[in-house]
C-alpha positions as CSV (number, residue, x, y, z in Angstrom):
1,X,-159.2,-25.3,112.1
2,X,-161.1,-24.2,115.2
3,X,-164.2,-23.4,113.3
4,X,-163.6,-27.1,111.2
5,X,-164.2,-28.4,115.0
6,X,-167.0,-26.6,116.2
7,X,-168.7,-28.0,113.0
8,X,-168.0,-31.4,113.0
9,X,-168.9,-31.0,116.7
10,X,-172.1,-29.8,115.9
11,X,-172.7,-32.4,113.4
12,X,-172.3,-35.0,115.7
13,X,-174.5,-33.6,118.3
14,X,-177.4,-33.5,115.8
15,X,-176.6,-37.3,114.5
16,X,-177.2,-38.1,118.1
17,X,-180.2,-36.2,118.5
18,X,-181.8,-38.1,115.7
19,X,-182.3,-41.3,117.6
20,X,-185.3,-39.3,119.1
21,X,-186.9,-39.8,115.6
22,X,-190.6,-41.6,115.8
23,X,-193.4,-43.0,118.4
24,X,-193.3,-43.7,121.7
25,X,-195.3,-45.4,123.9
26,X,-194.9,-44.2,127.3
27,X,-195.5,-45.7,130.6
28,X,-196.2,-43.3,133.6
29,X,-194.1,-44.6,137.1
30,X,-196.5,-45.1,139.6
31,X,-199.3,-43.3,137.9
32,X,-202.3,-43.1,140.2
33,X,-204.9,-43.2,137.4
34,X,-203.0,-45.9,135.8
35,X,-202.8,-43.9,132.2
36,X,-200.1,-44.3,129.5
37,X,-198.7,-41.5,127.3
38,X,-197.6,-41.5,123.8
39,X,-194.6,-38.8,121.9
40,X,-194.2,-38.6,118.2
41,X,-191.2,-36.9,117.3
42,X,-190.1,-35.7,113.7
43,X,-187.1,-33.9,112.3
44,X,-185.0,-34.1,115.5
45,X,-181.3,-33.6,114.6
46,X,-182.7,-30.5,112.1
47,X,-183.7,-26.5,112.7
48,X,-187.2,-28.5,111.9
49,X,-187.8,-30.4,114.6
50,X,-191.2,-31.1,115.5
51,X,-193.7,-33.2,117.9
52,X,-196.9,-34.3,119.1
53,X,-197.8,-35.7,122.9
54,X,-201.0,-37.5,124.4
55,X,-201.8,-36.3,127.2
56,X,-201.3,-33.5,128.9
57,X,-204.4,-31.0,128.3
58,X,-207.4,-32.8,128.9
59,X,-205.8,-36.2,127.0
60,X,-206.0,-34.7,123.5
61,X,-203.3,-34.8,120.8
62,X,-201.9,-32.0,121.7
63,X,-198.8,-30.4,119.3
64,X,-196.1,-29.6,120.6
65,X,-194.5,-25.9,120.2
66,X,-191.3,-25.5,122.2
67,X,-189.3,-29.1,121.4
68,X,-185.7,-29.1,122.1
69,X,-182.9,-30.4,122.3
70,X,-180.1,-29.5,124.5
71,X,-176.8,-31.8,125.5
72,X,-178.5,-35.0,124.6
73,X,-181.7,-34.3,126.9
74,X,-185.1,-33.6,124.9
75,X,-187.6,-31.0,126.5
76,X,-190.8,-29.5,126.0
77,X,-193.7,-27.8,127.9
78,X,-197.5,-27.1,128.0
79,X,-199.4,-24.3,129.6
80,X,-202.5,-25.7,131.7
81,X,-204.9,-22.9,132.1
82,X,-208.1,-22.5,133.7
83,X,-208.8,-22.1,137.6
84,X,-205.2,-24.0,138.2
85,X,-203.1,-22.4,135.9
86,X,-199.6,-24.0,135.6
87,X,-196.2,-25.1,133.4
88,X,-196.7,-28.7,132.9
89,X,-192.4,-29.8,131.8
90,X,-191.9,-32.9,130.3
91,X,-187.8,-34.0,130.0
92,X,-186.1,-37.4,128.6
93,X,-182.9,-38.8,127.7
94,X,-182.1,-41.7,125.7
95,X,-180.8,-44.4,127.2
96,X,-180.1,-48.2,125.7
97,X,-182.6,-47.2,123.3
98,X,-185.7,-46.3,125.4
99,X,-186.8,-42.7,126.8
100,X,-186.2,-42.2,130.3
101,X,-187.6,-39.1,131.3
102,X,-189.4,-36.8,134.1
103,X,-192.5,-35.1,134.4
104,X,-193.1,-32.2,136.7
105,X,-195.1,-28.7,137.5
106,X,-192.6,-25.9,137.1
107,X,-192.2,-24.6,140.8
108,X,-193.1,-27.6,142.4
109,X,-190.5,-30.0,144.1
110,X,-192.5,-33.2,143.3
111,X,-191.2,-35.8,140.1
112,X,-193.0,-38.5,138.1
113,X,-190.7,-40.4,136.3
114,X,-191.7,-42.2,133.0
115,X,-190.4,-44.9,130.7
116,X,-191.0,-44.9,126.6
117,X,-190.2,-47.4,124.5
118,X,-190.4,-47.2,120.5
119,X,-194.2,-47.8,119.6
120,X,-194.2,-51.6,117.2
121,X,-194.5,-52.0,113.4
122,X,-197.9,-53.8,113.3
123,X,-197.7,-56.0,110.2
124,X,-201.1,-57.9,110.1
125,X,-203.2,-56.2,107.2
126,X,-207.2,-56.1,107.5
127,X,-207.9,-58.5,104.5
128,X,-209.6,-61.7,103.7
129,X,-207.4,-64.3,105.4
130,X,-209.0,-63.5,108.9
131,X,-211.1,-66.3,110.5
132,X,-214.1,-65.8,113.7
133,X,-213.6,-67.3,116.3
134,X,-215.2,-68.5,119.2
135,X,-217.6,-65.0,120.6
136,X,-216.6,-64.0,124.4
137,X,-219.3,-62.4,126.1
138,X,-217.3,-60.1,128.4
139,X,-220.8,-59.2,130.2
140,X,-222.8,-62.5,131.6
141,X,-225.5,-60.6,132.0
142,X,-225.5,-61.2,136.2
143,X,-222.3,-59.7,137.3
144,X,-218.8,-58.1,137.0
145,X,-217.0,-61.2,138.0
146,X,-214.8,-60.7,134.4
147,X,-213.7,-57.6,135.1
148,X,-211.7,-55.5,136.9
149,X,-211.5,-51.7,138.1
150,X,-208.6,-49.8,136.5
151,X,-207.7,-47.8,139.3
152,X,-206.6,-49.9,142.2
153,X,-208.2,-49.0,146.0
154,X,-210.9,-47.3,144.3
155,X,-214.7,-47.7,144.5
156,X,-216.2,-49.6,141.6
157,X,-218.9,-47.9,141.2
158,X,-220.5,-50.3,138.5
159,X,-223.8,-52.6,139.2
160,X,-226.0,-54.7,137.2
161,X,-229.8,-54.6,137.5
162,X,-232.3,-56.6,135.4
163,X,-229.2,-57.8,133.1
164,X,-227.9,-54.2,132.0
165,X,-224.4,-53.2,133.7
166,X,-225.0,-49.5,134.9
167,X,-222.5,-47.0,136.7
168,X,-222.7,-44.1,138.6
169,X,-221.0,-40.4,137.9
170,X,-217.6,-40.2,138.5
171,X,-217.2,-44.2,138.9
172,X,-214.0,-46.4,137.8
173,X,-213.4,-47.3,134.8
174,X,-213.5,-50.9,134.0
175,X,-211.0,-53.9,132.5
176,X,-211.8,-57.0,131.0
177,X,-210.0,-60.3,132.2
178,X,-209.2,-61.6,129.1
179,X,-207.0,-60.0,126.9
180,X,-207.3,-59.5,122.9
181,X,-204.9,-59.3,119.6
182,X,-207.3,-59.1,116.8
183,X,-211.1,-59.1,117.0
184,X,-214.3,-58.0,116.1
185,X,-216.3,-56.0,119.5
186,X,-220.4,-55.9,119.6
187,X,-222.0,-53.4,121.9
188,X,-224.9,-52.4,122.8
189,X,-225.3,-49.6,125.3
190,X,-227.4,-47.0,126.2
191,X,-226.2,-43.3,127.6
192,X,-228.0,-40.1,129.4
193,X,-228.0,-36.9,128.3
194,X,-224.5,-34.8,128.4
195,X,-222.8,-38.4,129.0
196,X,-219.2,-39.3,128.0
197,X,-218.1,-42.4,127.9
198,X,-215.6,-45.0,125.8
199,X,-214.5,-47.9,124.9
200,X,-210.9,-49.0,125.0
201,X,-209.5,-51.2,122.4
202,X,-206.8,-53.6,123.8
203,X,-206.8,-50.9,126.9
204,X,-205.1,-48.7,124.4
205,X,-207.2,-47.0,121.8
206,X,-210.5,-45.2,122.7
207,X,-213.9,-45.5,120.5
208,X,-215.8,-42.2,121.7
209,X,-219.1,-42.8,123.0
210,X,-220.9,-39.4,123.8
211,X,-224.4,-37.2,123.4
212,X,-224.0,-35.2,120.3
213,X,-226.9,-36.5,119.0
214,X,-227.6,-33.8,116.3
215,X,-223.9,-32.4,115.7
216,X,-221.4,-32.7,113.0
217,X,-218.7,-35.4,113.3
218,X,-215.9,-34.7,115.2
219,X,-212.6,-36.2,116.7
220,X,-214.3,-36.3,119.9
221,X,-218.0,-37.3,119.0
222,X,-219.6,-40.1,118.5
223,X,-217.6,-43.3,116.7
224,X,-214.7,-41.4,116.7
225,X,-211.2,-42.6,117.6
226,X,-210.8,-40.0,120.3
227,X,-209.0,-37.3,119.2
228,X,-207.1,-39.3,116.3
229,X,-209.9,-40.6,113.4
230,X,-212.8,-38.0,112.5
231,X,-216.1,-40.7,111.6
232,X,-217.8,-40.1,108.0
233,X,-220.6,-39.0,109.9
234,X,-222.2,-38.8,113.1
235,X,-224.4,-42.0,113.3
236,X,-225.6,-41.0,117.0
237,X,-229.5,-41.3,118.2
238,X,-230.8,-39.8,121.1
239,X,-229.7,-40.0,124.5
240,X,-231.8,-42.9,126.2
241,X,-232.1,-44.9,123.1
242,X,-230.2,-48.2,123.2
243,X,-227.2,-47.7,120.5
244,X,-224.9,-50.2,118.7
245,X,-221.2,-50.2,117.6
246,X,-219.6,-53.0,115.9
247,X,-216.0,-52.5,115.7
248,X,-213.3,-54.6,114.0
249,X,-209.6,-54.2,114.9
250,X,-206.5,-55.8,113.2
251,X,-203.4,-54.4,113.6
252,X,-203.5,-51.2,113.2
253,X,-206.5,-50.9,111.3
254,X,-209.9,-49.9,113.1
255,X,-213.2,-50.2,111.3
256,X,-216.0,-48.8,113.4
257,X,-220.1,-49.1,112.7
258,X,-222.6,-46.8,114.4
259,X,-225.8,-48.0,114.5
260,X,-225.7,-50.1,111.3
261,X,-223.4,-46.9,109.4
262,X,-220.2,-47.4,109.0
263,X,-218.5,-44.3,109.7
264,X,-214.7,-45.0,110.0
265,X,-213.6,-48.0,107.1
266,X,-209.9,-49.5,107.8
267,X,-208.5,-46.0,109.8
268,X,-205.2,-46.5,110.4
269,X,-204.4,-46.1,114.6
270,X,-201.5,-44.4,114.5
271,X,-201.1,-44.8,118.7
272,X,-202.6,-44.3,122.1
273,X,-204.9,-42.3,122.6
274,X,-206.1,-40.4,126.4
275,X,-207.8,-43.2,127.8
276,X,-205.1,-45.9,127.1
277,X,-204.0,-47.6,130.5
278,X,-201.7,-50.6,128.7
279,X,-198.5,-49.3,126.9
280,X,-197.2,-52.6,125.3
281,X,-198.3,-52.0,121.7
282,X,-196.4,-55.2,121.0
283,X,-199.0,-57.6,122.7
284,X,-202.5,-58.5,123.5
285,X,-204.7,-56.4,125.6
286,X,-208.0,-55.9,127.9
287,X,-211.3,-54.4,126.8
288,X,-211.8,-51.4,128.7
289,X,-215.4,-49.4,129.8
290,X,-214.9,-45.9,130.9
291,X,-217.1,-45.0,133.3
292,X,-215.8,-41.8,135.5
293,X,-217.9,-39.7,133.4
294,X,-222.0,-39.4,133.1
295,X,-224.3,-42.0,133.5
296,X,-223.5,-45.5,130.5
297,X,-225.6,-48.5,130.3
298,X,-224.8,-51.3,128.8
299,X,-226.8,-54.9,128.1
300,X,-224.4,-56.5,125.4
301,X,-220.4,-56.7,125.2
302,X,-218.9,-59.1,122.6
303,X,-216.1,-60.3,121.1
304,X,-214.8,-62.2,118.5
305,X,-211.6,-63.3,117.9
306,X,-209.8,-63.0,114.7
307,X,-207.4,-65.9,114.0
308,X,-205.5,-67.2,110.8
């Protein structure tokens, strides 16, 4: 009879532990750099269980090794190497349905909190019943008046000379006024050599902009989705040669052109990605420029609206 319990016991603590099952979208409690975090977790509630977690390593999609579950309270960990080695611990527990959880370095007495909340079914398909809108120009071609820096209380570190928006290393990254469901996005933009730079799709999902010129595609080169959707090819010209990308997003279906190529046709976006700053999945969101790595120009920014 004993043994009957323990079972049953057991059973139940698993049938509990399956409400971890799926996406998250994660927002970071007084986050300093303002980023969002995203969890995928599969086969919780069996020996099986398994997970994926942006970001923690350099904001790729990193897997996850050592998932548990222990007394209703998931856990997992990363080792961050390099000059400041360290045990990055990520903990959560469910409750009313979202994740509320803590982040901390194993050692250290200081806590970020964090909040997830079960990423949305996006239902609008990428077909023929979409109608273009009005075109925003997001740059005027004068100044930054429509758009904002991402990280409050520091510098911009953006300027516009002779109608091209420029930065400078290590500056902000910027966010667009207006906010955006579905669209179509036009830029033109020009990029020095060993730059990094993106653009954020509703302040969520990053389109890689980068000098590989030369180098096989990859999930971080040039039209990817950044560290989620591999292009056909790389489409990439030389650094200092203006570059275009003409990028269509509905739903959850991204279609990106480099350069007149289209390298990534209807890719599904199955979530944030490292640069994502908005974590409501569920509603419209900004255009964002990254900027806090090498040197971006850019002379065009457009969108278009997609409407029924």
């Amino acid at each position: 009879m004993r043994t009957l319990l323990l079972v049953v016991l057991a059973l139940s603590a698993f049938a509990g532990d399956k409400d971890f099952n799926g996406r998250w979208d994660i927002k970071v409690e007084n986050a300093a750099n303002r980023r969002a975090w995203w969890l995928e977790v599969n086969g919780a509630g069996t020996p099986k269980m398994t997970g994926k977690f942006i970001s923690a390593l350099g904001g790729d999609l990193n897997v996850i090794n050592n998932l548990s579950i222990q007394d209703g309270l998931l856990s997992f960990s990363f080792d961050r190497k390099g000059a400041q080695p360290a045990k990055l611990v990520y903990t959560a527990k469910l409750v009313k349905g979202e994740l509320i959880g803590e982040h901390f370095i194993e050692g250290k007495p200081q806590k970020t909190a964090f909040i997830g909340k079960r990423a949305p079914v996006l239902k609008d398909k990428d077909d023929n019943s979409w109608k273009r809108g009005k075109a925003v120009e997001l740059f005027n071609g004068r100044d930054l008046s429509n758009w904002a820096a991402m990280v409050p209380g520091r510098e911009l570190g953006w300027k516009v000379e002779n109608g091209i928006m420029k930065n400078v290393a290590g500056a902000n990254n910027l966010v667009s006024a207006e906010t955006f469901w579905n669209f179509e996005l036009h830029c033109e933009f020009k990029i020095g050599a060993h730059s990094n730079g993106g653009l954020g799709l509703r302040g969520r999902y990053e389109i890689q902009i980068i000098d590989d010129f030369g180098k096989p595609a990859g999930s971080h080169g040039t039209g990817a989705l950044y560290s989620r959707i591999v292009p056909t090819e790389n489409a990439s010209k030389a650094p200092g040669e203006w570059q275009t990308y003409d990028i269509r997003l509905v739903g959850r279906l991204v279609t990106v052109t480099v350069n007149g190529k289209k390298v990534i046709d209807k890719g599904v976006v199955e979530g944030l990605t490292a640069m994502a700053h908005d974590w409501d999945e569920s509603a419209p969101g900004p255009i964002s420029v990254q900027g806090d790595h090498g040197p971006v120009e850019i002379r065009k920014l457009t969108v278009t609206p997609l409407t029924k």
